[in-house]
PDB file of N, CA, C and O in Angstrom, chain B, residues numbered from 101:
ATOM      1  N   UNK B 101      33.296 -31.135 -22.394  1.00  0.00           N
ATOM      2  CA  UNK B 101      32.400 -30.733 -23.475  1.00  0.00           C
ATOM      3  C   UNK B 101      31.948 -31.993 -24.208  1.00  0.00           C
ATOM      4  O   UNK B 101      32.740 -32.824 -24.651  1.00  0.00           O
ATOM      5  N   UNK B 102      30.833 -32.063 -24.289  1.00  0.00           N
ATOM      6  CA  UNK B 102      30.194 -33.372 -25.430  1.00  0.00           C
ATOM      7  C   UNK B 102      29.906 -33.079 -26.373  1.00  0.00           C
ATOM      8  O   UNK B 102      29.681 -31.901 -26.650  1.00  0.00           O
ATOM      9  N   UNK B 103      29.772 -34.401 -27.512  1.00  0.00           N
ATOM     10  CA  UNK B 103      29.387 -33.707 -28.813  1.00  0.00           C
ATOM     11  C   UNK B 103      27.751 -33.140 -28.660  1.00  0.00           C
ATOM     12  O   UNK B 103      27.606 -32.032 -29.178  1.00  0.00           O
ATOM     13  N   UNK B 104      26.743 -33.606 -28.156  1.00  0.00           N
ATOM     14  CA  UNK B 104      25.594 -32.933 -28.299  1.00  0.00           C
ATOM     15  C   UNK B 104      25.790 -31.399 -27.708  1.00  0.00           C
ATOM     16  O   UNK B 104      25.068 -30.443 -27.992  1.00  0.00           O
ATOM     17  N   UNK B 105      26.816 -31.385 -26.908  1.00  0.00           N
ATOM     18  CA  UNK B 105      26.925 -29.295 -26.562  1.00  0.00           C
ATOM     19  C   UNK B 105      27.755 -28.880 -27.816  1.00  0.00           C
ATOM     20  O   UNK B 105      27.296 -27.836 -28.278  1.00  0.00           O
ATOM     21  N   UNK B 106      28.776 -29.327 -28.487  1.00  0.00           N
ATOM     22  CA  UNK B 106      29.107 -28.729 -29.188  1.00  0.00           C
ATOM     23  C   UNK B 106      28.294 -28.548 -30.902  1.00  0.00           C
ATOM     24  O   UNK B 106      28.546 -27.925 -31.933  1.00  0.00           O
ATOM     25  N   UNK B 107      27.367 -29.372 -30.485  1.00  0.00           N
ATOM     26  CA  UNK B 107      25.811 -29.749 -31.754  1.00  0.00           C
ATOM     27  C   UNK B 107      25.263 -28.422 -31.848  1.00  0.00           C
ATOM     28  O   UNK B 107      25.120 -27.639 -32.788  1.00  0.00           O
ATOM     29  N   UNK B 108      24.874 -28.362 -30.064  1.00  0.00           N
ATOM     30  CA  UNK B 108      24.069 -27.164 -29.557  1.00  0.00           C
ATOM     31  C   UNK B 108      24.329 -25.602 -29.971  1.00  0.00           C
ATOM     32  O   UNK B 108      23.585 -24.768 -30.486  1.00  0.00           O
ATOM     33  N   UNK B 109      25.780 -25.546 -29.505  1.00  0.00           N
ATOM     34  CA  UNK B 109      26.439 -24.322 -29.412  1.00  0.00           C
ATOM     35  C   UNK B 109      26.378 -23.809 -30.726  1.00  0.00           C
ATOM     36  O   UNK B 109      26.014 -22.641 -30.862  1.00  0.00           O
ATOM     37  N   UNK B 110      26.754 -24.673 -31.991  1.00  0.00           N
ATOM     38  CA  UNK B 110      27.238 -24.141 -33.382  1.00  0.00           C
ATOM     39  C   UNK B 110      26.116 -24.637 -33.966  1.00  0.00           C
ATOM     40  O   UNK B 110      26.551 -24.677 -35.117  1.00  0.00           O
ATOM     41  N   UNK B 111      24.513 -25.227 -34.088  1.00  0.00           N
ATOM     42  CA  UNK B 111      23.655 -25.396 -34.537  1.00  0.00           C
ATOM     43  C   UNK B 111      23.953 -26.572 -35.800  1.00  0.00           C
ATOM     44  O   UNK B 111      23.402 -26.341 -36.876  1.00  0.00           O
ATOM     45  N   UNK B 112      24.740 -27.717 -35.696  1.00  0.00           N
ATOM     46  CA  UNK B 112      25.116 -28.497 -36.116  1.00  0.00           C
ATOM     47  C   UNK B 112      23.525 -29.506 -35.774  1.00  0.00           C
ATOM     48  O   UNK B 112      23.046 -29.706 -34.658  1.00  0.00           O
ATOM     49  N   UNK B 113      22.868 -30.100 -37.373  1.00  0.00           N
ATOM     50  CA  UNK B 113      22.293 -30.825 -36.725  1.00  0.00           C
ATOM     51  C   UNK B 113      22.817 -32.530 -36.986  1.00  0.00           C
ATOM     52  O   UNK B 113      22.466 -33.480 -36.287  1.00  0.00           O
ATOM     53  N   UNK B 114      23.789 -32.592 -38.249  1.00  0.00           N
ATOM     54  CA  UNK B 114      24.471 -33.890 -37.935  1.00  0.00           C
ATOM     55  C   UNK B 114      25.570 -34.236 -37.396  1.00  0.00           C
ATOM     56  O   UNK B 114      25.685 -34.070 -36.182  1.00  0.00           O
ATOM     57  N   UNK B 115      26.677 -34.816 -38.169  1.00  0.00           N
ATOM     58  CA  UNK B 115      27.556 -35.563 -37.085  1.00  0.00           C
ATOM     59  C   UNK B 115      28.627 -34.830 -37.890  1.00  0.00           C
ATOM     60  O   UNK B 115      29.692 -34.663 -37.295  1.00  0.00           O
ATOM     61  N   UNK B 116      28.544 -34.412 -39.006  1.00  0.00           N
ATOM     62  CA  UNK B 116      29.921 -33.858 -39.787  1.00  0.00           C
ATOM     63  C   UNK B 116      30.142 -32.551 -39.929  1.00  0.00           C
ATOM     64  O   UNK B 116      29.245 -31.715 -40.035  1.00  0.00           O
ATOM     65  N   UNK B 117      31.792 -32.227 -39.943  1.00  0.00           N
ATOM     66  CA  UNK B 117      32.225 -30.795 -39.880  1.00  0.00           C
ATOM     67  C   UNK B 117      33.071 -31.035 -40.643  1.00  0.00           C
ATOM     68  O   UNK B 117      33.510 -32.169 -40.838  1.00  0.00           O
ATOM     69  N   UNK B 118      33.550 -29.750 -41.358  1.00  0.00           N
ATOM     70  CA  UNK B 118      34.621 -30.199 -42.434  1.00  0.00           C
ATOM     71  C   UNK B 118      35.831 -28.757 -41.741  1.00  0.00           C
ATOM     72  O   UNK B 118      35.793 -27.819 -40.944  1.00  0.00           O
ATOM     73  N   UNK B 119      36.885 -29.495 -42.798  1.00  0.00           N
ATOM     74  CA  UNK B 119      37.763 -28.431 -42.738  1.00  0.00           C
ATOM     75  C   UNK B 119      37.698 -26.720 -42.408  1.00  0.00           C
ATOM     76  O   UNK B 119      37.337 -26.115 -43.418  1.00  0.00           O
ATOM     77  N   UNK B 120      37.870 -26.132 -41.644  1.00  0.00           N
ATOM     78  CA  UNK B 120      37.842 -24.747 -41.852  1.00  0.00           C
ATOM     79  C   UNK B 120      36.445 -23.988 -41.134  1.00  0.00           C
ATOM     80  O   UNK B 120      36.214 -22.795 -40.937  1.00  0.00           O
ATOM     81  N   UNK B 121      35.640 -25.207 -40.844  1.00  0.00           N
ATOM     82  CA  UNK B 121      34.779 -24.579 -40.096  1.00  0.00           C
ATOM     83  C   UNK B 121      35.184 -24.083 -38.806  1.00  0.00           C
ATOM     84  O   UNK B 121      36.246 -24.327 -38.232  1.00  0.00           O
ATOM     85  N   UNK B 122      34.298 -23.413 -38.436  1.00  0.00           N
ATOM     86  CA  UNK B 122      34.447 -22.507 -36.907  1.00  0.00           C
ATOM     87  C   UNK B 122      33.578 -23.196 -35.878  1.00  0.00           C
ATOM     88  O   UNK B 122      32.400 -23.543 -35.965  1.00  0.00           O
ATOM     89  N   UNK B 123      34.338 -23.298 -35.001  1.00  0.00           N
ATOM     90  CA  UNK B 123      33.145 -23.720 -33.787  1.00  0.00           C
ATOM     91  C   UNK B 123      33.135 -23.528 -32.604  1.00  0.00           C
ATOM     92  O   UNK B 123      33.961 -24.017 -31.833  1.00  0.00           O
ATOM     93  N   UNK B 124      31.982 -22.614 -32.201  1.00  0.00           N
ATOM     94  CA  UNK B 124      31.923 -22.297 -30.702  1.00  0.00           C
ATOM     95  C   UNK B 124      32.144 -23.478 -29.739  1.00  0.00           C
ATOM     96  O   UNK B 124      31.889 -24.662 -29.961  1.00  0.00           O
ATOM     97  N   UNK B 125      32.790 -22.801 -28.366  1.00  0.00           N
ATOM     98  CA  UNK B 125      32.959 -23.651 -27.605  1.00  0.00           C
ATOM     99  C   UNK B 125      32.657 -23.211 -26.336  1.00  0.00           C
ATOM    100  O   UNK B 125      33.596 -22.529 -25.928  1.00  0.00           O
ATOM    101  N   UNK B 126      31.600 -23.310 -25.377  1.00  0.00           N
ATOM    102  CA  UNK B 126      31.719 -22.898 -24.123  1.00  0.00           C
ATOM    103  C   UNK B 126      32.535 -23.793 -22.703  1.00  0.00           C
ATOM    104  O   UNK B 126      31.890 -24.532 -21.958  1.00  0.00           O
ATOM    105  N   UNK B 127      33.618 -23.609 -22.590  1.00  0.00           N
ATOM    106  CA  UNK B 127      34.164 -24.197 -21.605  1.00  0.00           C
ATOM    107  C   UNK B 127      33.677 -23.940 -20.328  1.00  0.00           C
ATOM    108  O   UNK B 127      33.817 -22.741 -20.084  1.00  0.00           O
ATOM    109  N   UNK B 128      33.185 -24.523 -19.445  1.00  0.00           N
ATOM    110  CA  UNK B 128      33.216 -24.101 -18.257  1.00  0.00           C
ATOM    111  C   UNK B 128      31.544 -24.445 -17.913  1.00  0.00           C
ATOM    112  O   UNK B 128      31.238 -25.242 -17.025  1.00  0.00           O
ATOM    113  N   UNK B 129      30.603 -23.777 -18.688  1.00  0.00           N
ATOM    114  CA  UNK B 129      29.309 -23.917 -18.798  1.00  0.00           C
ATOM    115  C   UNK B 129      28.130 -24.527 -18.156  1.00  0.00           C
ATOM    116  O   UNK B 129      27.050 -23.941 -18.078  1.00  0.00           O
ATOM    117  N   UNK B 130      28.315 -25.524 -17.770  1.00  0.00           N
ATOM    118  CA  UNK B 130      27.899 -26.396 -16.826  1.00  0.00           C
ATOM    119  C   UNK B 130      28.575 -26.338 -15.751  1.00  0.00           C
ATOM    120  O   UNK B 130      29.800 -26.463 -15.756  1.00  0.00           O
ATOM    121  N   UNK B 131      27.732 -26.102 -14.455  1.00  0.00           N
ATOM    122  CA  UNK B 131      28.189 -25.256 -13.270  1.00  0.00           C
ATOM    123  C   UNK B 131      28.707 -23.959 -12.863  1.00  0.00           C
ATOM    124  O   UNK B 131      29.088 -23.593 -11.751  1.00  0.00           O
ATOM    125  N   UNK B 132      28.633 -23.125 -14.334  1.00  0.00           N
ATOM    126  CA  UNK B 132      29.352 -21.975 -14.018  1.00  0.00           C
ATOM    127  C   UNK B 132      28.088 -21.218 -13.495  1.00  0.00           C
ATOM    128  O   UNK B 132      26.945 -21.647 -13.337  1.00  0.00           O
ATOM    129  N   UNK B 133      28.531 -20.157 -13.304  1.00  0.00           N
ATOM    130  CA  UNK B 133      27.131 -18.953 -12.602  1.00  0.00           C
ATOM    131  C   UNK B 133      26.322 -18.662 -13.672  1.00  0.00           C
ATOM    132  O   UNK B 133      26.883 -18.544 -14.762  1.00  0.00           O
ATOM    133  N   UNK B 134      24.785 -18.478 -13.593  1.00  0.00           N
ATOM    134  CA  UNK B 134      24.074 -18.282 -14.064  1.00  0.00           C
ATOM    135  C   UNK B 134      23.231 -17.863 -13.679  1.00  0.00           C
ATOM    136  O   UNK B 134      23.188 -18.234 -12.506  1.00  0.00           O
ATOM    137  N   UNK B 135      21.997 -16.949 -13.997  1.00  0.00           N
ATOM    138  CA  UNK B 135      21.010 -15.875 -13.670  1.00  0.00           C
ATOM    139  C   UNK B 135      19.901 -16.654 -14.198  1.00  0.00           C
ATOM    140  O   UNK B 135      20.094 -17.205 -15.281  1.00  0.00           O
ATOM    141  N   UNK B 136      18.795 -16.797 -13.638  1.00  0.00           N
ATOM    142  CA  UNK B 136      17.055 -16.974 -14.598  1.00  0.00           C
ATOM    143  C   UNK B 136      16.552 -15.625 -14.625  1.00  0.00           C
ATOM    144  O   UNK B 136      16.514 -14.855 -13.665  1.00  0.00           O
ATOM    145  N   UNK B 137      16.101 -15.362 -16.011  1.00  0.00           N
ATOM    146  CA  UNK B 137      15.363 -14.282 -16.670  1.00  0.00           C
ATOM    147  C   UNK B 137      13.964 -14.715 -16.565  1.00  0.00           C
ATOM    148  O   UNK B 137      13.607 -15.656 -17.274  1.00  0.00           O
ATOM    149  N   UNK B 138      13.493 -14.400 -16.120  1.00  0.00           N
ATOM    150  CA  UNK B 138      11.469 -14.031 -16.631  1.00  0.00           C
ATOM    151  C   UNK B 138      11.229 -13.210 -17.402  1.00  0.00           C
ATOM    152  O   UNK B 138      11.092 -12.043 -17.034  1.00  0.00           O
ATOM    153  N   UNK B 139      11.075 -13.680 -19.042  1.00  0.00           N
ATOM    154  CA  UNK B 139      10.610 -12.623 -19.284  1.00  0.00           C
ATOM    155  C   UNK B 139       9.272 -12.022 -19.050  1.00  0.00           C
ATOM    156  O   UNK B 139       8.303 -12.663 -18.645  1.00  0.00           O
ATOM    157  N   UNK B 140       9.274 -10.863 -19.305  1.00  0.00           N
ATOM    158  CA  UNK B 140       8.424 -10.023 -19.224  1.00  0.00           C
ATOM    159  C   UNK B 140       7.711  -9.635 -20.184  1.00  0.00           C
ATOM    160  O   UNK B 140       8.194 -10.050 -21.238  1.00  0.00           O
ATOM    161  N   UNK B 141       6.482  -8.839 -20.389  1.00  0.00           N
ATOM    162  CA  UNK B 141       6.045  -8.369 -21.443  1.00  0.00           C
ATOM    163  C   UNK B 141       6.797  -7.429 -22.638  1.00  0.00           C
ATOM    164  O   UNK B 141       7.094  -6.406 -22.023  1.00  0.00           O
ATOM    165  N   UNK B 142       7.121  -7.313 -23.631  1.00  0.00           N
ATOM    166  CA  UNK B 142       8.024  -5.998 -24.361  1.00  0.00           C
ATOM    167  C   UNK B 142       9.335  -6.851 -24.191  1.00  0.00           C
ATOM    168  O   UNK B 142      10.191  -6.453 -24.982  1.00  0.00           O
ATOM    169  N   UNK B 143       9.654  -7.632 -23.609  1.00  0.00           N
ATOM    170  CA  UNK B 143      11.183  -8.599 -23.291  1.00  0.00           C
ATOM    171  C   UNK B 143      11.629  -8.917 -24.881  1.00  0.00           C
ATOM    172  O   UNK B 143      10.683  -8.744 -25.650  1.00  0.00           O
ATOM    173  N   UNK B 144      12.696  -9.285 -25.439  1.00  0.00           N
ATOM    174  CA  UNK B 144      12.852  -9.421 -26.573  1.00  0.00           C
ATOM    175  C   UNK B 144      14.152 -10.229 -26.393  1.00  0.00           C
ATOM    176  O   UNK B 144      14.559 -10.124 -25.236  1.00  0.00           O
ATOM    177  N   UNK B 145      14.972 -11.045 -27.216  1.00  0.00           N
ATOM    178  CA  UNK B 145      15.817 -11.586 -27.081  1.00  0.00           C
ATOM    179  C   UNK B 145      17.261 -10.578 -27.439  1.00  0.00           C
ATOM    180  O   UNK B 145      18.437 -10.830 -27.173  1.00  0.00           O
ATOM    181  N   UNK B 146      16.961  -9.964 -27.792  1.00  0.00           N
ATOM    182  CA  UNK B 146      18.312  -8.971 -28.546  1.00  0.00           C
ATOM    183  C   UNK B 146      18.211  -8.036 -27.316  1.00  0.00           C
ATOM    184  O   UNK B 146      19.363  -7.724 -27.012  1.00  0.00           O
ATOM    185  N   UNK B 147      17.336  -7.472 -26.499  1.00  0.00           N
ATOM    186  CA  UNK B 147      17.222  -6.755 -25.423  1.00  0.00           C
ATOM    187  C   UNK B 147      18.134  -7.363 -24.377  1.00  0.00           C
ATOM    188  O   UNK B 147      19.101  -6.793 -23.873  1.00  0.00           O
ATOM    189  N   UNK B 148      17.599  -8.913 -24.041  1.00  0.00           N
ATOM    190  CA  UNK B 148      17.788  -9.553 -23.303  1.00  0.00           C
ATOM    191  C   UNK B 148      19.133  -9.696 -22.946  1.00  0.00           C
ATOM    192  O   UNK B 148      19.639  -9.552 -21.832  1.00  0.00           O
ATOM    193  N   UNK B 149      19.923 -10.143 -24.545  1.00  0.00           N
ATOM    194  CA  UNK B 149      21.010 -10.664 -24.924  1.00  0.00           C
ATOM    195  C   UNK B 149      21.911  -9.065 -24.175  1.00  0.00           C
ATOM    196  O   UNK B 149      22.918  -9.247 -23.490  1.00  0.00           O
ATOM    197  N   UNK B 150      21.482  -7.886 -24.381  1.00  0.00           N
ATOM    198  CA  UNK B 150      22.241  -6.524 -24.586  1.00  0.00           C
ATOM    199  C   UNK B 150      22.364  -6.501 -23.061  1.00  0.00           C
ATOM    200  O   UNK B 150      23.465  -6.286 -22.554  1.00  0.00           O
ATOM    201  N   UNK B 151      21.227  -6.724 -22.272  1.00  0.00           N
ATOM    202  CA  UNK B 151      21.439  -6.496 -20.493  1.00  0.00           C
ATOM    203  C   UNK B 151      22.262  -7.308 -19.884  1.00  0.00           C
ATOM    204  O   UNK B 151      22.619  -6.933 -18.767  1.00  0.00           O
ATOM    205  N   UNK B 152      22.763  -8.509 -20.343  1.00  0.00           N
ATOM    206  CA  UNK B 152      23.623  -9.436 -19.542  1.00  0.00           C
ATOM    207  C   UNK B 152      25.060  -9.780 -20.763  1.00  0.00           C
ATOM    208  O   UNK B 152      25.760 -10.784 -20.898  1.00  0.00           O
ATOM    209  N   UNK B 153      25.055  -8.298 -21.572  1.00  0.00           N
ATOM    210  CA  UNK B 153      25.895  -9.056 -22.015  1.00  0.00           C
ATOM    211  C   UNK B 153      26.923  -9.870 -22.951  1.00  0.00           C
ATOM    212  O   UNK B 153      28.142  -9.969 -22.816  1.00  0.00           O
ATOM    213  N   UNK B 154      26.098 -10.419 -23.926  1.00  0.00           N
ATOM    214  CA  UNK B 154      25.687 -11.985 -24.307  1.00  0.00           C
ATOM    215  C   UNK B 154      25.175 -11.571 -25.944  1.00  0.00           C
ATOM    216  O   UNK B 154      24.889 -10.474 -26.423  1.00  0.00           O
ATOM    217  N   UNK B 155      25.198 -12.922 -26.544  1.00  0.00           N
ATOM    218  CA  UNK B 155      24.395 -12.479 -27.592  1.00  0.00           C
ATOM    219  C   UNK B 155      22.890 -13.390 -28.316  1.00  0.00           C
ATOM    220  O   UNK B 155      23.365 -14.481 -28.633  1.00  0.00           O
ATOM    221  N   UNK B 156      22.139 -13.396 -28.501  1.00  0.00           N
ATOM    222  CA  UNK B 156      21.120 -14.314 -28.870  1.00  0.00           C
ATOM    223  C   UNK B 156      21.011 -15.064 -29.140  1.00  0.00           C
ATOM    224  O   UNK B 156      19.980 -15.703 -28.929  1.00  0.00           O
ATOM    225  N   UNK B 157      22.253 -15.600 -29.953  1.00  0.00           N
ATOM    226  CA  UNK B 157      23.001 -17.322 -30.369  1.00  0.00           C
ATOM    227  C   UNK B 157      22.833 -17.898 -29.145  1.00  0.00           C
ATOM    228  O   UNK B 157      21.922 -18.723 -29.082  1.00  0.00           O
ATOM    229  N   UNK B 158      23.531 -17.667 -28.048  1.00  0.00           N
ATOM    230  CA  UNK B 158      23.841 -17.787 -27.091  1.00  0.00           C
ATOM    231  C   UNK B 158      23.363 -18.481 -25.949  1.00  0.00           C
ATOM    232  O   UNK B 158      23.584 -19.477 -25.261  1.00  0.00           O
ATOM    233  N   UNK B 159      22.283 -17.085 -26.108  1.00  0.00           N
ATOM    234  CA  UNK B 159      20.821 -17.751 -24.984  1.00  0.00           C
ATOM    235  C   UNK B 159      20.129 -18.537 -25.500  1.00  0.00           C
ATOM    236  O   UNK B 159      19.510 -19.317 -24.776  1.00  0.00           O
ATOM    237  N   UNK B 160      19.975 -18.617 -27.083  1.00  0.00           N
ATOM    238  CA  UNK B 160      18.872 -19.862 -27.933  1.00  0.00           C
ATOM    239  C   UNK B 160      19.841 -21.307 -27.586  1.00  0.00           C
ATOM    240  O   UNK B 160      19.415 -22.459 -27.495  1.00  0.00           O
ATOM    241  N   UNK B 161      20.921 -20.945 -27.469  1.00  0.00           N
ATOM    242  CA  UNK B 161      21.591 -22.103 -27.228  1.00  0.00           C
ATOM    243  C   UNK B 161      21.267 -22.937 -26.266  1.00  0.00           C
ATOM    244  O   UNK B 161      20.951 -24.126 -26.231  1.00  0.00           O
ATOM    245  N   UNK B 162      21.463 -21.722 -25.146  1.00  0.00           N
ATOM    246  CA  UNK B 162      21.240 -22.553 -23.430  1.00  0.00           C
ATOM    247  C   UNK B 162      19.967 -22.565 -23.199  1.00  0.00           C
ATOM    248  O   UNK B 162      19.746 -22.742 -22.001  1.00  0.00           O
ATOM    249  N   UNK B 163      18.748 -22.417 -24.022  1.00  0.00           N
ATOM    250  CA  UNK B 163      17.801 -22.428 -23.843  1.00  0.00           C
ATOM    251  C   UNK B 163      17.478 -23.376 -25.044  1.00  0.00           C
ATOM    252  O   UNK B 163      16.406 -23.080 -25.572  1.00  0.00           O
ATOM    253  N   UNK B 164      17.897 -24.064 -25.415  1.00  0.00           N
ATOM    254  CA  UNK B 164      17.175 -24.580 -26.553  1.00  0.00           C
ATOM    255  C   UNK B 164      16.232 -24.389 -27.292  1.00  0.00           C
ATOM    256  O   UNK B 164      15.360 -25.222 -27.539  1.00  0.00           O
ATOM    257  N   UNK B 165      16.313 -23.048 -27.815  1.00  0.00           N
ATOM    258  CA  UNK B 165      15.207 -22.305 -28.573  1.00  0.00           C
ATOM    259  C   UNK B 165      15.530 -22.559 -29.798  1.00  0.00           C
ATOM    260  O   UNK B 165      16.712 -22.861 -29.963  1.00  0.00           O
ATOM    261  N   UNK B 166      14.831 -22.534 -30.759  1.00  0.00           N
ATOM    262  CA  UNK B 166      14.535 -23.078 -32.128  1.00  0.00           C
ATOM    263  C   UNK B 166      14.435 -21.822 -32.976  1.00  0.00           C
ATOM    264  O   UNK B 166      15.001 -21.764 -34.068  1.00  0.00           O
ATOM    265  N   UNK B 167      13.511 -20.522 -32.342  1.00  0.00           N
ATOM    266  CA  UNK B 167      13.204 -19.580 -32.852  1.00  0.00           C
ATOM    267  C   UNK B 167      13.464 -18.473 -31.992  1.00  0.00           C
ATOM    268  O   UNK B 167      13.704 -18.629 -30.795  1.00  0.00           O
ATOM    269  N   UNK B 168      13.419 -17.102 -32.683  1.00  0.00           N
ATOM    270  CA  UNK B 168      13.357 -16.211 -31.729  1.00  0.00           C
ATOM    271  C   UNK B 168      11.879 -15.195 -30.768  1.00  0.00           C
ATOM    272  O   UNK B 168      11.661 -14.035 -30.417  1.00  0.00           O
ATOM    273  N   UNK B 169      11.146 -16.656 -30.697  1.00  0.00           N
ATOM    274  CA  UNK B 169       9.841 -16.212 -29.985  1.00  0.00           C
ATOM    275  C   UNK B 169      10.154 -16.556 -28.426  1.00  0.00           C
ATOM    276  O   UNK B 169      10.905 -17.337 -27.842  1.00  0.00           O
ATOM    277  N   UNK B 170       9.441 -15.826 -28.144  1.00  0.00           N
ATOM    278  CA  UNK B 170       9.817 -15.989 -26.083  1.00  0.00           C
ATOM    279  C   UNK B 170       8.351 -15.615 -25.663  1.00  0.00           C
ATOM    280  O   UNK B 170       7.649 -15.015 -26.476  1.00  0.00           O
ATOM    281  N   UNK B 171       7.960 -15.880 -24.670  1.00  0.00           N
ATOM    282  CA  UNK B 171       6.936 -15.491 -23.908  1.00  0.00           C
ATOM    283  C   UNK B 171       7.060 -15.284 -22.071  1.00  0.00           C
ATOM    284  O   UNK B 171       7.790 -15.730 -21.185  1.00  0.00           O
ATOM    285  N   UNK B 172       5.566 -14.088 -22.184  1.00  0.00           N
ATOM    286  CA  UNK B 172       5.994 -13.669 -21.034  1.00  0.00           C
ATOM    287  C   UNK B 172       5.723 -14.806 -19.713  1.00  0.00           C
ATOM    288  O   UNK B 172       4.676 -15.446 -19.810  1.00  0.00           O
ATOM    289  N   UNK B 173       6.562 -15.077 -18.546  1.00  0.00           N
ATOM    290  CA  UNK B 173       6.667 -15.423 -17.834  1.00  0.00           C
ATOM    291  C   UNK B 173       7.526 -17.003 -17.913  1.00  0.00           C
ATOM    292  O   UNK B 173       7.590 -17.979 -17.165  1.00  0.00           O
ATOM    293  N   UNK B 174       8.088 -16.652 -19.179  1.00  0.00           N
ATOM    294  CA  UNK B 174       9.025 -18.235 -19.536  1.00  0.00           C
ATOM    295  C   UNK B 174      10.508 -17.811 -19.115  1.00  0.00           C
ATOM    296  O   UNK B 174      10.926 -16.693 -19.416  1.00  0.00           O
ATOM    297  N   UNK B 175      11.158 -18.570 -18.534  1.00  0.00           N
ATOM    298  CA  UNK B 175      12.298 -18.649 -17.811  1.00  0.00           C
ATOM    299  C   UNK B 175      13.335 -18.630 -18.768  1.00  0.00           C
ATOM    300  O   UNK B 175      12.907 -19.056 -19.841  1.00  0.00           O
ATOM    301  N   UNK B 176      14.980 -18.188 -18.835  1.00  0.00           N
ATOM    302  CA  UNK B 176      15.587 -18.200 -19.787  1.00  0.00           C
ATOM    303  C   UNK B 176      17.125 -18.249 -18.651  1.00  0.00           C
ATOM    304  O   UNK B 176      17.486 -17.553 -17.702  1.00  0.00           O
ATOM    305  N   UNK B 177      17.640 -19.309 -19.277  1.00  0.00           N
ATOM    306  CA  UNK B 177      19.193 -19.579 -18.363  1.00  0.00           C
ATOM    307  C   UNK B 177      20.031 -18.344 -18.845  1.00  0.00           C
ATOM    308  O   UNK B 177      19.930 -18.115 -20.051  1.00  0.00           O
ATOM    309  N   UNK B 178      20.559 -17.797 -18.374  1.00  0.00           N
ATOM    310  CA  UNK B 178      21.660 -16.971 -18.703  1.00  0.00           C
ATOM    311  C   UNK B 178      22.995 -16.604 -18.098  1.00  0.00           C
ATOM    312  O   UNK B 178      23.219 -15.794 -17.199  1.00  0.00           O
ATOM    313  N   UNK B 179      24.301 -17.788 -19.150  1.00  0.00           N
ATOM    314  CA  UNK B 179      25.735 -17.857 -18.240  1.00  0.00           C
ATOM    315  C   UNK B 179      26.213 -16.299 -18.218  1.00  0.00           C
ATOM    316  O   UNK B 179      26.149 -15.368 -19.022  1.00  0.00           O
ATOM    317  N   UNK B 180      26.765 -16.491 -16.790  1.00  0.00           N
ATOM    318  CA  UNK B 180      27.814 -15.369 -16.541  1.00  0.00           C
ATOM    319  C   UNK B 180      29.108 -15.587 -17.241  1.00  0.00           C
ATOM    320  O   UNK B 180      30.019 -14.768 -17.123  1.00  0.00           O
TER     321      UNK B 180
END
């Protein structure tokens, strides 16, 4: 795990964490199994998140999404 995945995962955009915080960790992540989504028209991220699973943190993560806009025919990583 590096610090820029663990930046990623918990939406950290500097270098400091203090006491008591929480922080996601995906072990394994890189190389593990994963699916590409297309979305589709009507596709939504909370939809998305519900069919595989998962939750929207998640996929904005491994997708480096900023927001929760998606468009149709844009690709979206999604770990098993």
């Amino acid at each position: 795990v590096t610090v820029t995945q663990l930046r990623q995962w918990n939406g950290i955009r500097g270098s400091n964490i203090r006491v008591g915080d929480r922080l996601t960790i995906h072990p394994g992540s890189e190389g593990s199994d994963f699916v590409m989504h297309t979305v589709r028209r009507g596709d939504t991220l909370i939809g998305i998140a519900g069919r595989y699973g998962t939750t929207v943190a998640r996929i904005k993560t491994w997708n480096s999404l900023s927001s929760n806009t998606i468009h149709p025919g844009q690709a979206l990583r999604i770990y098993r």
